[in-house]
Each structure stands twice: as structure tokens, then as C-alpha cells.
N, C-alpha and C positions, 0 to 999 in steps of 0.2 A: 619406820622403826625396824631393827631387827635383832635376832637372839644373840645375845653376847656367844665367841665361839667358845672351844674347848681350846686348850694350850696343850701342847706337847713339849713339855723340857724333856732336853738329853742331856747327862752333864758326859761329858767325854776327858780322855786323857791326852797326851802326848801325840800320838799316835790319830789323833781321831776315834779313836772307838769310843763306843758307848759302855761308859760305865756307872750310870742309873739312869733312868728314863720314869717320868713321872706328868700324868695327864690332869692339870689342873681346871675345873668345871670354873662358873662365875662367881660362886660363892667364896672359891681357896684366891683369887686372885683381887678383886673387887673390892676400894677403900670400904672402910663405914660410912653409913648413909649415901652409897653412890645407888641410883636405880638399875635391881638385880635381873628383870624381865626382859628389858631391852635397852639397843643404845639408838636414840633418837636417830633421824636423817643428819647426813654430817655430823655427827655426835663425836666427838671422842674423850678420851681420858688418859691419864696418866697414871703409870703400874710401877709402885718399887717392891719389890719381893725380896724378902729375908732369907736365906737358904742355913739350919745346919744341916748337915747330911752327916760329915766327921769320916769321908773320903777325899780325897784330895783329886782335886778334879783341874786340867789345865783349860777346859773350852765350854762351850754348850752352844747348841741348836735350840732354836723357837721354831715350832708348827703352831698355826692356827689352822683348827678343822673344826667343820661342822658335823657330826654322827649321822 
């Protein structure tokens, strides 16, 4: 098993530049009822995330890091 990571969204424009950036833990990203501790050996899951932010954003970046 190991610690679910941390996510890095960027949402960006036109241009690429970053215009919000927001570091979601396993709790902001993790269905209900999915196991928050850890994700088993070969484990995975599937993630849909809701966004309003109420900027108009044309792109976005995912990071996955660990702290």
C-alpha cells in the first residue's frame, strides 16, 4: 500500500500561463466511501472533479507529488 498523493492543478489560459493553481489533499479529490489512508498494491481509482472557479481558463496541468 501507499499514501494517496497530493494533486497540483493549474488551470492556465491562452498563452499557457497559470492562472489559478490549487493543491488538492485525498480528502478534496476521493469518491465517498473510497479508502482515504491508502491505495492498495496496484490499486487504482477513478477521479471526476467538479471545477467552479468563475475564470475562464483555456488549459490545465496535473502534478502528482508527494510532501
Amino acid at each position: 500500500a501507499q499514501a494517496w498523493p497530493l494533486i497540483e492543478l493549474t488551470l492556465t489560459d491562452t498563452q499557457d500561463t497559470a492562472i489559478l493553481r490549487r493543491v488538492l489533499a485525498a480528502e478534496d479529490y476521493l469518491p465517498a466511501g473510497a479508502e482515504r489512508t491508502a491505495i492498495a498494491a496496484h490499486g487504482e481509482i477513478g477521479l471526476r472533479l467538479w471545477l467552479e472557479t468563475g475564470i475562464n481558463a483555456a488549459g490545465y496541468r496535473l502534478y502528482l507529488f508527494y510532501p
